[in-house]
PDB file of N, CA, C and O in Angstrom:
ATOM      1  N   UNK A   1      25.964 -17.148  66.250  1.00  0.00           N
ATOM      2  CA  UNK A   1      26.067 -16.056  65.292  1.00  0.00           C
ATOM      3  C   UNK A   1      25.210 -16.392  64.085  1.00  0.00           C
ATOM      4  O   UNK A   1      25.167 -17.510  63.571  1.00  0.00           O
ATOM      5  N   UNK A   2      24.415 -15.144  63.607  1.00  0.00           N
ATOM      6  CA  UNK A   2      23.587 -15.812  62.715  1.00  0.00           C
ATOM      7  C   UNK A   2      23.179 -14.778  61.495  1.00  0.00           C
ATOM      8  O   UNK A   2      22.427 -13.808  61.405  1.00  0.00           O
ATOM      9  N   UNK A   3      24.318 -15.688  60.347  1.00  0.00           N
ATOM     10  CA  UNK A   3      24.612 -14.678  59.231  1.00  0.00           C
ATOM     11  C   UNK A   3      23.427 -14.882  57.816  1.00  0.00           C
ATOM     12  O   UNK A   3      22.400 -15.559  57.848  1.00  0.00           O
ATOM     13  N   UNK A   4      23.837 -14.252  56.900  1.00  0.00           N
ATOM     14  CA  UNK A   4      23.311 -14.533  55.832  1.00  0.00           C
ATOM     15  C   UNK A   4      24.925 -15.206  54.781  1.00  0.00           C
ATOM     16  O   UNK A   4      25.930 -14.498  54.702  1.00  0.00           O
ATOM     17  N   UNK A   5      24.855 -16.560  54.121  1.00  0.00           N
ATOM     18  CA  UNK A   5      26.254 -16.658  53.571  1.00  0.00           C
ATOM     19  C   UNK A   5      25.697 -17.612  52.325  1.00  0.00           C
ATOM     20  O   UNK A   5      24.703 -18.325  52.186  1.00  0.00           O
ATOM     21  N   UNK A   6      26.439 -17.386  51.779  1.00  0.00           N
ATOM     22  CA  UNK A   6      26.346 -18.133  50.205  1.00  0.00           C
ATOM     23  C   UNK A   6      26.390 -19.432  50.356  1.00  0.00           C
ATOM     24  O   UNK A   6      27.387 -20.111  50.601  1.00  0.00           O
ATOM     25  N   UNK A   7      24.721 -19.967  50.128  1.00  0.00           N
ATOM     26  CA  UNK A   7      24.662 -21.302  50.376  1.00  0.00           C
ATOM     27  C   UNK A   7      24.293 -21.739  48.854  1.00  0.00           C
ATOM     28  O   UNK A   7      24.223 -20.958  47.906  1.00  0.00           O
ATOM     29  N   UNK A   8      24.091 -23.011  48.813  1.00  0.00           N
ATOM     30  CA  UNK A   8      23.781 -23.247  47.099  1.00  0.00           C
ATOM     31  C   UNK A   8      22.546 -24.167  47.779  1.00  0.00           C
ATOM     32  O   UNK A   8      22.522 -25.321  48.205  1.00  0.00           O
ATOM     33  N   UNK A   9      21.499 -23.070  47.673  1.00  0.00           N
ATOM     34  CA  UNK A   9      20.266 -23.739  48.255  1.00  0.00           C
ATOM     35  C   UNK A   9      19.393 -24.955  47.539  1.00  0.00           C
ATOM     36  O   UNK A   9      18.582 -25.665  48.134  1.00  0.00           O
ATOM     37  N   UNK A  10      19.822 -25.060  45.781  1.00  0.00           N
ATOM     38  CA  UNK A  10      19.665 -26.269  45.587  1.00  0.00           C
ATOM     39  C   UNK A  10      19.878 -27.377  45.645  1.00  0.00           C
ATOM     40  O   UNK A  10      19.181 -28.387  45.737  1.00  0.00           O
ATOM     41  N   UNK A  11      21.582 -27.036  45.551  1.00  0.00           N
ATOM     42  CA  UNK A  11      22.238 -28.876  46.400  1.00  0.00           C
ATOM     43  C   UNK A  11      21.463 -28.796  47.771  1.00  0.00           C
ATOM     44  O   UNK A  11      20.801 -29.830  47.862  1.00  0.00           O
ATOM     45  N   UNK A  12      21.305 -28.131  48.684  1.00  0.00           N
ATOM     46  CA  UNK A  12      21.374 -28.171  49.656  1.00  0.00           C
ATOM     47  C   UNK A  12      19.644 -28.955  49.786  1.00  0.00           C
ATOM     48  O   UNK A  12      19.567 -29.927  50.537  1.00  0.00           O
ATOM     49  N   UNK A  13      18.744 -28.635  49.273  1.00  0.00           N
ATOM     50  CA  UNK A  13      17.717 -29.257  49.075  1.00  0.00           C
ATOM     51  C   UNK A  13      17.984 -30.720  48.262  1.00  0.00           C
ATOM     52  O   UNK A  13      17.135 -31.562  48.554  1.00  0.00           O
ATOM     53  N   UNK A  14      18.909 -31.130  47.391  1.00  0.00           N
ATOM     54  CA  UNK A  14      19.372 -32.281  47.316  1.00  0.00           C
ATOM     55  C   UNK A  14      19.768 -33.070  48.350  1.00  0.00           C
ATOM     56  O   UNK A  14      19.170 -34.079  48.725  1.00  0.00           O
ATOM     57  N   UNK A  15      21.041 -32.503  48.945  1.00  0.00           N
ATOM     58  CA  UNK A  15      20.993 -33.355  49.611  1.00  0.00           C
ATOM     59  C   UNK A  15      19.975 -33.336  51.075  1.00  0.00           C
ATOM     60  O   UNK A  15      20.080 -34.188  51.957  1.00  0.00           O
ATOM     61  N   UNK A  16      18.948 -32.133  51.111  1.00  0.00           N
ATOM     62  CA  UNK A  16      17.878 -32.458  52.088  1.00  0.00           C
ATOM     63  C   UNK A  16      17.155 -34.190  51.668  1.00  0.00           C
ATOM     64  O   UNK A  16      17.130 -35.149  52.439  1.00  0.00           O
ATOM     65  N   UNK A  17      16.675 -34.155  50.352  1.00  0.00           N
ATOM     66  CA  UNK A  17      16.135 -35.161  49.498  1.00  0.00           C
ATOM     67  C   UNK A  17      17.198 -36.713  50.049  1.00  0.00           C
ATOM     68  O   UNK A  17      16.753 -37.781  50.469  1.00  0.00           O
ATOM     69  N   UNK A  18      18.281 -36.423  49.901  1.00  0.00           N
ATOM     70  CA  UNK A  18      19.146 -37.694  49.927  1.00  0.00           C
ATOM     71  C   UNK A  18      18.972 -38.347  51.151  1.00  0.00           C
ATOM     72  O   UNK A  18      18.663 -39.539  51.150  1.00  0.00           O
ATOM     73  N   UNK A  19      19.166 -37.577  52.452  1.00  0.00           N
ATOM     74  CA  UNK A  19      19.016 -38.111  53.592  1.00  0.00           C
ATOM     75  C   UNK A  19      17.638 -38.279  54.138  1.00  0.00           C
ATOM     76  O   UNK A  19      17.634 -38.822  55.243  1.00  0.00           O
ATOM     77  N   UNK A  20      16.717 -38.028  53.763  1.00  0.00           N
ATOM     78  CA  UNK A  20      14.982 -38.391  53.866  1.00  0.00           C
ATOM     79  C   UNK A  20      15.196 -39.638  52.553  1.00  0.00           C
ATOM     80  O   UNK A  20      14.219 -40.386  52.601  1.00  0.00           O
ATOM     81  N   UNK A  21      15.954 -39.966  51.677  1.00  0.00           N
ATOM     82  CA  UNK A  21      15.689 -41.241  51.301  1.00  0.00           C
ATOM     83  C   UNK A  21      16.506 -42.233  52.128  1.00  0.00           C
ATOM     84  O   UNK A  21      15.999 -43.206  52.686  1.00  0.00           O
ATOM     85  N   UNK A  22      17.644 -41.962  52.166  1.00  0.00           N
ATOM     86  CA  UNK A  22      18.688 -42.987  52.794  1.00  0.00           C
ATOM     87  C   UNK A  22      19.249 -42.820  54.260  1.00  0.00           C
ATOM     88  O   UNK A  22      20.195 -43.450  54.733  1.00  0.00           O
ATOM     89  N   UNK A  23      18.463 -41.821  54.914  1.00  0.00           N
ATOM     90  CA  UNK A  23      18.993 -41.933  56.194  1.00  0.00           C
ATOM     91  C   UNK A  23      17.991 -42.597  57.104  1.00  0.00           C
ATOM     92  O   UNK A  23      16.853 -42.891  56.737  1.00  0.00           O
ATOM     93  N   UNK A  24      18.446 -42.806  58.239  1.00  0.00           N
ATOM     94  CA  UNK A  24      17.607 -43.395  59.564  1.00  0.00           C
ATOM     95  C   UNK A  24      16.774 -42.123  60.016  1.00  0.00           C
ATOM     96  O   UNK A  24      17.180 -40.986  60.255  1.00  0.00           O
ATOM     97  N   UNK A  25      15.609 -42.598  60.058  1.00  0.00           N
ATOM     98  CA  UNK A  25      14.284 -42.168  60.757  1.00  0.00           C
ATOM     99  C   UNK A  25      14.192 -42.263  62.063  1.00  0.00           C
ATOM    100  O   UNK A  25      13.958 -43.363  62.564  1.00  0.00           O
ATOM    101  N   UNK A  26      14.428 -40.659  63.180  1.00  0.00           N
ATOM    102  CA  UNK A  26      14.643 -41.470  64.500  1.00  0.00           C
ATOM    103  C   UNK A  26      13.296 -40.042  65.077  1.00  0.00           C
ATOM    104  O   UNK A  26      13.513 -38.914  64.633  1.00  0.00           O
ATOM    105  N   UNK A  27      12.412 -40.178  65.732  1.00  0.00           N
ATOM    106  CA  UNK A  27      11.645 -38.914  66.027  1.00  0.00           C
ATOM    107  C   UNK A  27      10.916 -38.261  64.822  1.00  0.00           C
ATOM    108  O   UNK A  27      10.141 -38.903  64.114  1.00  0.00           O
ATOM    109  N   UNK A  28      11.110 -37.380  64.692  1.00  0.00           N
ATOM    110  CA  UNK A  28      10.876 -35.964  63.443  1.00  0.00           C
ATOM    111  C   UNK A  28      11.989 -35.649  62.704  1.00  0.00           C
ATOM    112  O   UNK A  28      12.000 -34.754  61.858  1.00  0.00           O
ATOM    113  N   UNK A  29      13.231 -36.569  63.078  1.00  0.00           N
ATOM    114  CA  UNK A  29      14.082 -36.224  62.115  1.00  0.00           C
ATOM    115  C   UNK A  29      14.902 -37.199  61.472  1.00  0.00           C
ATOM    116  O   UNK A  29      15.353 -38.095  62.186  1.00  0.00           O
ATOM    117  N   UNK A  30      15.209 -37.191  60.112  1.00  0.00           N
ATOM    118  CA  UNK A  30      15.896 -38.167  59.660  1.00  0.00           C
ATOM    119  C   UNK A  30      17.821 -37.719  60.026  1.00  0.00           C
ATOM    120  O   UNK A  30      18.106 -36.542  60.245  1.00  0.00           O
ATOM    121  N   UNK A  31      18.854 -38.739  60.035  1.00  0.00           N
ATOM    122  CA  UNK A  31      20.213 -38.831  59.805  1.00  0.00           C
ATOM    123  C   UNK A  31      21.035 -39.047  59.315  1.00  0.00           C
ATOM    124  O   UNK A  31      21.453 -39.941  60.050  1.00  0.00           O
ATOM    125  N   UNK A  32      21.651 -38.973  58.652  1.00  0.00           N
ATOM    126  CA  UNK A  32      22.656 -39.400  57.567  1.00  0.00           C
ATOM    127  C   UNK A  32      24.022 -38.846  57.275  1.00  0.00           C
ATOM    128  O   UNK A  32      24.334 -37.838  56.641  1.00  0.00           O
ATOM    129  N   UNK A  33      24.647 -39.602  57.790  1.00  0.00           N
ATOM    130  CA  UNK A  33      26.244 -39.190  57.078  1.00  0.00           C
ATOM    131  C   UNK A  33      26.541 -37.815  58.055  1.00  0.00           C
ATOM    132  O   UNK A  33      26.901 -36.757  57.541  1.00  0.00           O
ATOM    133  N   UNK A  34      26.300 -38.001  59.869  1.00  0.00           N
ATOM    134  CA  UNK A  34      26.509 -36.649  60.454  1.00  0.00           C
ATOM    135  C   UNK A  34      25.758 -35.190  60.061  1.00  0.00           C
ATOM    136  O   UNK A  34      26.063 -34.039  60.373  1.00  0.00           O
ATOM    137  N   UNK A  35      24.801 -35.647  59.358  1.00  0.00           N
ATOM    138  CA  UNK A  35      23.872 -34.763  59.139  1.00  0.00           C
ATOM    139  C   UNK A  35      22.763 -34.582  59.705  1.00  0.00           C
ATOM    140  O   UNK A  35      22.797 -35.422  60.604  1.00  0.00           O
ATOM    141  N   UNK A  36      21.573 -33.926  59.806  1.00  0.00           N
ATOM    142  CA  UNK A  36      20.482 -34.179  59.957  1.00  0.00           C
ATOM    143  C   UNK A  36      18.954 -33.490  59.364  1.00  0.00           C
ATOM    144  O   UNK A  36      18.677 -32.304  59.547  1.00  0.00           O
ATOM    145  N   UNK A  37      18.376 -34.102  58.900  1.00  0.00           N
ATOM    146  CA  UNK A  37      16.924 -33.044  58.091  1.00  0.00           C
ATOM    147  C   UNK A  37      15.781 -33.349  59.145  1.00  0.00           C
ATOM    148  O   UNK A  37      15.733 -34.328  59.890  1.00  0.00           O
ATOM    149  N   UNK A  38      14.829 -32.260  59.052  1.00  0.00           N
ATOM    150  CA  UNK A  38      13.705 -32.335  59.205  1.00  0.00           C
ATOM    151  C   UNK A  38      12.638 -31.523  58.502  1.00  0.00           C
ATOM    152  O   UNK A  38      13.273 -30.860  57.681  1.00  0.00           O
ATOM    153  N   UNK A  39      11.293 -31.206  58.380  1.00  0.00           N
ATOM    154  CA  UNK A  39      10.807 -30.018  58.252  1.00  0.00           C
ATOM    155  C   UNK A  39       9.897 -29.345  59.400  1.00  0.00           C
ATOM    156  O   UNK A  39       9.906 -29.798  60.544  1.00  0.00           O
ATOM    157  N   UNK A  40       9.244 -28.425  59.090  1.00  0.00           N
ATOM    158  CA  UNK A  40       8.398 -28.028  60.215  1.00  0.00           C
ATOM    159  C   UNK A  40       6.249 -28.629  59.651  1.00  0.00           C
ATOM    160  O   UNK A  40       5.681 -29.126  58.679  1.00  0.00           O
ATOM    161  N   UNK A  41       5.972 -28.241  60.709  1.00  0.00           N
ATOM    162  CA  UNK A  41       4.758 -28.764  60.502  1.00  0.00           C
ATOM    163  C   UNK A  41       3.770 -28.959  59.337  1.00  0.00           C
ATOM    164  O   UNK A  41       2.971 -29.894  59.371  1.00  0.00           O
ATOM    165  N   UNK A  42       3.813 -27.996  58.187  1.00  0.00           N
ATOM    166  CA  UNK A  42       3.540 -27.854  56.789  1.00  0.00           C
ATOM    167  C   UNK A  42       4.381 -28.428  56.097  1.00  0.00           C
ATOM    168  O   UNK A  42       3.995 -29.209  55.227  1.00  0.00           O
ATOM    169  N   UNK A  43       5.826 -28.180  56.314  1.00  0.00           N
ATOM    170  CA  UNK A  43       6.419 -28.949  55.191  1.00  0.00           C
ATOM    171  C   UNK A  43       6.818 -27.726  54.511  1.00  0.00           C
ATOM    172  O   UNK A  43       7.332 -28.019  53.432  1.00  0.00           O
ATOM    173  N   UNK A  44       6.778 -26.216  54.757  1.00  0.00           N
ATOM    174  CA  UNK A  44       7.139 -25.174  53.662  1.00  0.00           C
ATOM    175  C   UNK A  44       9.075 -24.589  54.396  1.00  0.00           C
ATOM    176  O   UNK A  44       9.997 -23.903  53.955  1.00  0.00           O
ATOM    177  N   UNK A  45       8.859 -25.225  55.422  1.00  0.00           N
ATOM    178  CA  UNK A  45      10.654 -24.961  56.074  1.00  0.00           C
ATOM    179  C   UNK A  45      11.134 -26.340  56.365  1.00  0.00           C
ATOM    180  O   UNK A  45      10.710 -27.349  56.929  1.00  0.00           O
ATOM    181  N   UNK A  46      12.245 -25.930  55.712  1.00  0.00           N
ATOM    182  CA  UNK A  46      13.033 -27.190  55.756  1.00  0.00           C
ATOM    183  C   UNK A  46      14.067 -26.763  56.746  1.00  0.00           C
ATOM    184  O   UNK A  46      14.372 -25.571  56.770  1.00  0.00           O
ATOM    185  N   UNK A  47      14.753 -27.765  57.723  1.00  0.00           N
ATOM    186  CA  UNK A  47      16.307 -27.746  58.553  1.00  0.00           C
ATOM    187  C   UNK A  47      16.966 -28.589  58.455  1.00  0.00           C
ATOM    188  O   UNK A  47      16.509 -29.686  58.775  1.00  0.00           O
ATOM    189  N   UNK A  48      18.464 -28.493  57.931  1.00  0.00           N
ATOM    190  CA  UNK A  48      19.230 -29.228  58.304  1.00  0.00           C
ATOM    191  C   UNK A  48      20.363 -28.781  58.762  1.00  0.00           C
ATOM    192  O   UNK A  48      20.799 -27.700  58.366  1.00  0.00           O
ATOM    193  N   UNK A  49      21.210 -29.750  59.925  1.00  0.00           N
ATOM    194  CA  UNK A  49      21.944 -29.349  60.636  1.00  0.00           C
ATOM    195  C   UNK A  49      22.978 -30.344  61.200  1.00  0.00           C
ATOM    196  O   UNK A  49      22.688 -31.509  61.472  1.00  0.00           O
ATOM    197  N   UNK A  50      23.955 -29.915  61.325  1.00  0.00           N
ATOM    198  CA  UNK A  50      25.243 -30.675  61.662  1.00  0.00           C
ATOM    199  C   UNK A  50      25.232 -30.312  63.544  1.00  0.00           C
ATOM    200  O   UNK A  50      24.518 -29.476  64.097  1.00  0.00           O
ATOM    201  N   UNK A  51      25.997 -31.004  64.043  1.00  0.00           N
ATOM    202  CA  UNK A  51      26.542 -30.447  65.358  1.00  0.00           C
ATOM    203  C   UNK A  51      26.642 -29.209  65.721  1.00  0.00           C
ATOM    204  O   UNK A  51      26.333 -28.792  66.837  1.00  0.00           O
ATOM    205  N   UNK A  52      27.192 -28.373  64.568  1.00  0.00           N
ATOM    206  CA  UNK A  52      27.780 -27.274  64.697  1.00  0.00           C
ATOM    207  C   UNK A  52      26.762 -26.010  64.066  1.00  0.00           C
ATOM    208  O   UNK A  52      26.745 -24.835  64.432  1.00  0.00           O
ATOM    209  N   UNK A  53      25.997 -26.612  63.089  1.00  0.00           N
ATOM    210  CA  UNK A  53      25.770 -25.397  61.851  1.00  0.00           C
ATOM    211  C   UNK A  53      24.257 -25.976  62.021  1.00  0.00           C
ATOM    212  O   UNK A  53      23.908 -27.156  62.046  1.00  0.00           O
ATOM    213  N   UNK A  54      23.515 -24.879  62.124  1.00  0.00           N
ATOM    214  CA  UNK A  54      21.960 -25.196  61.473  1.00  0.00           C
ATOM    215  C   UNK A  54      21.683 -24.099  59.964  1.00  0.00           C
ATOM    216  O   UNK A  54      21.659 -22.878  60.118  1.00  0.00           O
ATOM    217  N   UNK A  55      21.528 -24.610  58.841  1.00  0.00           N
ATOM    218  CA  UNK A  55      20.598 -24.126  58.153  1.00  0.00           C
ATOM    219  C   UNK A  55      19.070 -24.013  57.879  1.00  0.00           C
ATOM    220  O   UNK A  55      18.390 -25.034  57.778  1.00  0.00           O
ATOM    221  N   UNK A  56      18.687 -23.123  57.794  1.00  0.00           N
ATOM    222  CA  UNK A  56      17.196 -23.318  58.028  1.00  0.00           C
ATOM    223  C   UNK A  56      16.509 -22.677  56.174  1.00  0.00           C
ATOM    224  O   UNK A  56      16.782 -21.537  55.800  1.00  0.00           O
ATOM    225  N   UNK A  57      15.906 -23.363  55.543  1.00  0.00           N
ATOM    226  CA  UNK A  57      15.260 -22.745  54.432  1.00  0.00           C
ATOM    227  C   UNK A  57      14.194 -22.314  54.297  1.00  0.00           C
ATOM    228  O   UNK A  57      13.545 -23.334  54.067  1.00  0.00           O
ATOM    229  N   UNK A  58      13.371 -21.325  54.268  1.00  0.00           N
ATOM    230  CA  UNK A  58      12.228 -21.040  54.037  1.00  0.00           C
ATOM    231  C   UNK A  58      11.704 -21.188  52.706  1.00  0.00           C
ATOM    232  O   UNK A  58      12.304 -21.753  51.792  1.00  0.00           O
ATOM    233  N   UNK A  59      10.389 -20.584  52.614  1.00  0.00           N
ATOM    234  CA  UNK A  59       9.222 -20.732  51.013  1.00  0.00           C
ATOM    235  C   UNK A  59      10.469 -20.195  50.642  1.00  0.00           C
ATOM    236  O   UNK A  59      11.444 -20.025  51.374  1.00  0.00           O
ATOM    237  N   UNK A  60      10.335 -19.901  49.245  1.00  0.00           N
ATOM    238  CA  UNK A  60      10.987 -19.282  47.808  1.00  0.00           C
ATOM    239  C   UNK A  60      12.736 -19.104  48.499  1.00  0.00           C
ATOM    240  O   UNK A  60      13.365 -18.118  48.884  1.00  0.00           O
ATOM    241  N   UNK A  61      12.987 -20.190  48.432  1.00  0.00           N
ATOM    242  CA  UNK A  61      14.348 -20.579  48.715  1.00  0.00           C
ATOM    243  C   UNK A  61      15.141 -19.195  49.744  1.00  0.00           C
ATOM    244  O   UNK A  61      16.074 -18.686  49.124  1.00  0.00           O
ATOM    245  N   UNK A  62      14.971 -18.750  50.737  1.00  0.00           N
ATOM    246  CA  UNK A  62      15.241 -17.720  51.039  1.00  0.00           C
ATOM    247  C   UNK A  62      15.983 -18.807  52.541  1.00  0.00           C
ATOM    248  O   UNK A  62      15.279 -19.759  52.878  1.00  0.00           O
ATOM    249  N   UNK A  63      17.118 -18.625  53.199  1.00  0.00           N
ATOM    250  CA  UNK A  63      17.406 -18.922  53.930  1.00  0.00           C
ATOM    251  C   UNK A  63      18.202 -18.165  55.522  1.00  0.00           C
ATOM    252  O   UNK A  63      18.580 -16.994  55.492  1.00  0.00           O
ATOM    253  N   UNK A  64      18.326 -18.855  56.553  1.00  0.00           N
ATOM    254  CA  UNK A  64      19.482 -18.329  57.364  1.00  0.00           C
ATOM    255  C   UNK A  64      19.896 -20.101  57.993  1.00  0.00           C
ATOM    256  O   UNK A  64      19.432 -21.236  58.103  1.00  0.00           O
ATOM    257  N   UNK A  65      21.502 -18.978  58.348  1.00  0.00           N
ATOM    258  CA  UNK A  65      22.505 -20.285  58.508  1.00  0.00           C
ATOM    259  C   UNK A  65      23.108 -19.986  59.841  1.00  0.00           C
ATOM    260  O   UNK A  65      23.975 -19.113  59.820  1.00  0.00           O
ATOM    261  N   UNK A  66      22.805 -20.582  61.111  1.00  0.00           N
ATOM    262  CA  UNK A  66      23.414 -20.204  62.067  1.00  0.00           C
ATOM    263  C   UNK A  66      24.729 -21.065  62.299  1.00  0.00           C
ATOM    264  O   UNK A  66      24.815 -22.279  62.119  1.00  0.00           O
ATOM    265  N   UNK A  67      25.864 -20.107  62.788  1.00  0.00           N
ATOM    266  CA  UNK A  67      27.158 -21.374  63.213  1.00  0.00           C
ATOM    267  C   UNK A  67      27.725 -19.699  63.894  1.00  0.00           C
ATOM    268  O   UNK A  67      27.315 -18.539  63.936  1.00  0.00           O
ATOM    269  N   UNK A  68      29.003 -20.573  64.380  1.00  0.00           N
ATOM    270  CA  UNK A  68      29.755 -19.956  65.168  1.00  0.00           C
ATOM    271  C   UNK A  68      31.185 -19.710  65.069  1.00  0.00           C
ATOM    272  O   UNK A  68      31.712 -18.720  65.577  1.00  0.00           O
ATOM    273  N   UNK A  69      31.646 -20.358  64.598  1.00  0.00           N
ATOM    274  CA  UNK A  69      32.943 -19.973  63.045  1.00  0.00           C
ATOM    275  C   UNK A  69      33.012 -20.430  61.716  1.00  0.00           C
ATOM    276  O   UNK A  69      32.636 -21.514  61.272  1.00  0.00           O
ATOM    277  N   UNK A  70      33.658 -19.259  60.995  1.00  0.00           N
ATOM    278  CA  UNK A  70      33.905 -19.640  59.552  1.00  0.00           C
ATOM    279  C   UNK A  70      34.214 -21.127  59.633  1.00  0.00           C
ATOM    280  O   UNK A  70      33.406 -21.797  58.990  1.00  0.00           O
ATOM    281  N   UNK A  71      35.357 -21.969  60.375  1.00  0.00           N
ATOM    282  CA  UNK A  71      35.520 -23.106  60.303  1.00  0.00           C
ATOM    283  C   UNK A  71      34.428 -24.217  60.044  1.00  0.00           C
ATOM    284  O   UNK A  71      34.324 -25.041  59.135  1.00  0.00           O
ATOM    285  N   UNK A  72      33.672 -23.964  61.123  1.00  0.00           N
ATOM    286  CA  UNK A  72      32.203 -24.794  61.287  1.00  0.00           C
ATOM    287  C   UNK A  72      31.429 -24.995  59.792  1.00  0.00           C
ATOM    288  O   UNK A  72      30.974 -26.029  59.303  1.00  0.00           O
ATOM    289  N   UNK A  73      31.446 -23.912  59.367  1.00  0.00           N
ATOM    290  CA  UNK A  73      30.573 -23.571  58.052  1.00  0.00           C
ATOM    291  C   UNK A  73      31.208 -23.986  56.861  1.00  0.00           C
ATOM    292  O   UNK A  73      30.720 -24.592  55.907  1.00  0.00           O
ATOM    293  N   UNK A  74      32.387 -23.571  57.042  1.00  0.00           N
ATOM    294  CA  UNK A  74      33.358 -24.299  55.580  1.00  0.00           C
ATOM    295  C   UNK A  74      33.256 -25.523  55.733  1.00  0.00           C
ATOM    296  O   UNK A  74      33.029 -26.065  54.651  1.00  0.00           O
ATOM    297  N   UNK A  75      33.322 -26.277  56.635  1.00  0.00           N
ATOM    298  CA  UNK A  75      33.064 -28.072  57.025  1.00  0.00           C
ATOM    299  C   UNK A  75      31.844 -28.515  56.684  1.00  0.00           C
ATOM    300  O   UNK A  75      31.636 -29.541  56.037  1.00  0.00           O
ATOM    301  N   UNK A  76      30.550 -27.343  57.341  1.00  0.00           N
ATOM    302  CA  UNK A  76      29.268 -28.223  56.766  1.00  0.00           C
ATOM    303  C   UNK A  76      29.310 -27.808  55.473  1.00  0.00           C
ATOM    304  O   UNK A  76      29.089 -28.876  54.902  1.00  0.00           O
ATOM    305  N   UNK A  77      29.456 -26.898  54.511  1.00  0.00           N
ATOM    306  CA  UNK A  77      28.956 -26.277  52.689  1.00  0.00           C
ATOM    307  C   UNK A  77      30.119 -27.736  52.432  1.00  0.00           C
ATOM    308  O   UNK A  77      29.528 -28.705  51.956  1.00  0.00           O
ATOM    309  N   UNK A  78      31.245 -27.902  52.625  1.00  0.00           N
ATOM    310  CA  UNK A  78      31.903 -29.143  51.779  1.00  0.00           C
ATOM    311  C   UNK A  78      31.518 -30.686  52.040  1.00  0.00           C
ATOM    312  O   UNK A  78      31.711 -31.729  51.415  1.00  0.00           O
ATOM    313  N   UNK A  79      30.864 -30.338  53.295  1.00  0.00           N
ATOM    314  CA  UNK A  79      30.048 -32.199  53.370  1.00  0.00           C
ATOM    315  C   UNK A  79      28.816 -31.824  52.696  1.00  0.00           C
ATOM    316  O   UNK A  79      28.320 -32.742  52.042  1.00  0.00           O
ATOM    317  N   UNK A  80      28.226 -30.778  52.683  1.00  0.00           N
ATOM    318  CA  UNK A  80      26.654 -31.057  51.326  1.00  0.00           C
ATOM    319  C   UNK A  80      27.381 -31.173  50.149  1.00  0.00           C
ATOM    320  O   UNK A  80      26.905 -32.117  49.519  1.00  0.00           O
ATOM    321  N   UNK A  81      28.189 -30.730  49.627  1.00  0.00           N
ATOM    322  CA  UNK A  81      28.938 -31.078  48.204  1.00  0.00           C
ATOM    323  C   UNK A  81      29.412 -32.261  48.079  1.00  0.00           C
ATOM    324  O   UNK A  81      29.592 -32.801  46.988  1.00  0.00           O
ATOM    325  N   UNK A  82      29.717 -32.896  49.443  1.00  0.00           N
ATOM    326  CA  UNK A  82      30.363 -34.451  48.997  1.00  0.00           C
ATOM    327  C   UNK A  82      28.860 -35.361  48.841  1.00  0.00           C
ATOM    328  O   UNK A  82      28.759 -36.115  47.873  1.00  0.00           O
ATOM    329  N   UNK A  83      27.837 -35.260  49.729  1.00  0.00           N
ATOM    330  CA  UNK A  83      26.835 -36.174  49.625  1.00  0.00           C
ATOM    331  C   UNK A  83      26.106 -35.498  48.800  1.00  0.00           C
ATOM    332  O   UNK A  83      24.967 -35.845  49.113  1.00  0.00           O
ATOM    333  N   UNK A  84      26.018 -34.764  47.958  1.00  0.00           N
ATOM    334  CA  UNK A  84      25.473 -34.032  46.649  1.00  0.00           C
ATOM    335  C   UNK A  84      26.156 -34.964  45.373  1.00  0.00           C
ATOM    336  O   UNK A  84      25.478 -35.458  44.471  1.00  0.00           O
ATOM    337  N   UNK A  85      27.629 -35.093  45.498  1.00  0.00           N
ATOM    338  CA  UNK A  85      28.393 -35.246  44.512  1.00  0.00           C
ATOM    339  C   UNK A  85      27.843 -37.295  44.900  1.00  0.00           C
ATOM    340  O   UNK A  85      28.223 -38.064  44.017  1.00  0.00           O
ATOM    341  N   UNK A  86      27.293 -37.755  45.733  1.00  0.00           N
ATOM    342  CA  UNK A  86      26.852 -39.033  45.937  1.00  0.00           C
ATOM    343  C   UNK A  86      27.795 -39.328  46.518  1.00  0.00           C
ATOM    344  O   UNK A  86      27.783 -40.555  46.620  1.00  0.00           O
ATOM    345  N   UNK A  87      29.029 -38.735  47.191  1.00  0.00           N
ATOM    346  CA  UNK A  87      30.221 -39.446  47.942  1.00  0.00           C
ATOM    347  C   UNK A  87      29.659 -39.530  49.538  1.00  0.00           C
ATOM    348  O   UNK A  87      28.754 -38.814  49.967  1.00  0.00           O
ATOM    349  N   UNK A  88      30.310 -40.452  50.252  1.00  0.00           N
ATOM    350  CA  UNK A  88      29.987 -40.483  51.790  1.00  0.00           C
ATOM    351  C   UNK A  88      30.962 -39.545  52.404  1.00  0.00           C
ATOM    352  O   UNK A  88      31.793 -38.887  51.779  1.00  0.00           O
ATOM    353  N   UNK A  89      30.745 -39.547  53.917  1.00  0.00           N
ATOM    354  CA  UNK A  89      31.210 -38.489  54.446  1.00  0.00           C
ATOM    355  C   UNK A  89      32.234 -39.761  55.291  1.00  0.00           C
ATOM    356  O   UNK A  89      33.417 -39.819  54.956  1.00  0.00           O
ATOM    357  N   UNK A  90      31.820 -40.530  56.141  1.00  0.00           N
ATOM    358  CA  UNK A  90      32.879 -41.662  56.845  1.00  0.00           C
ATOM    359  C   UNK A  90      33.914 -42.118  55.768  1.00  0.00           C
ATOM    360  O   UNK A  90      34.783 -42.941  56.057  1.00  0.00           O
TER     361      UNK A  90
END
């Protein structure tokens, strides 16, 4: 299912930033804390994505967030707030 939902696309680019510093480098994508970032070939879309939830950001902060229940989504928006807020997720 693939909505438009109130993301806070600047933490969310924080913590894109956090896990390209401190996560493991495995392929094209970095990991961290059950997370995962990458970008696409330019570098102007960013993804990150849990098991469950992909967010995807485009140029001028414009995004979509695919998941498949409210549950899923309330779980990933409160783990970018904990590794935003510098807390771990384990």
């Amino acid at each position: 299912m693939e909505q438009q939902h109130k993301i806070d696309i600047k933490q969310a680019l924080r913590v894109f930033d956090r896990i390209t510093r401190e996560g493991e480098k495995h392929g094209d994508e970095w990991q961290f804390q059950g997370l995962f970032a990458s970008t696409d070939l330019d570098g102007y879309t960013v993804f990150i994505r849990s098991p469950k939830v992909e967010l995807t950001i485009f140029f001028h902060n414009k995004y979509t967030v695919d998941y498949r229940n409210a549950v899923d989504l309330h779980e990933f928006v409160e783990l970018l707030e904990k590794l935003d807020r510098g807390q771990s997720h384990w």
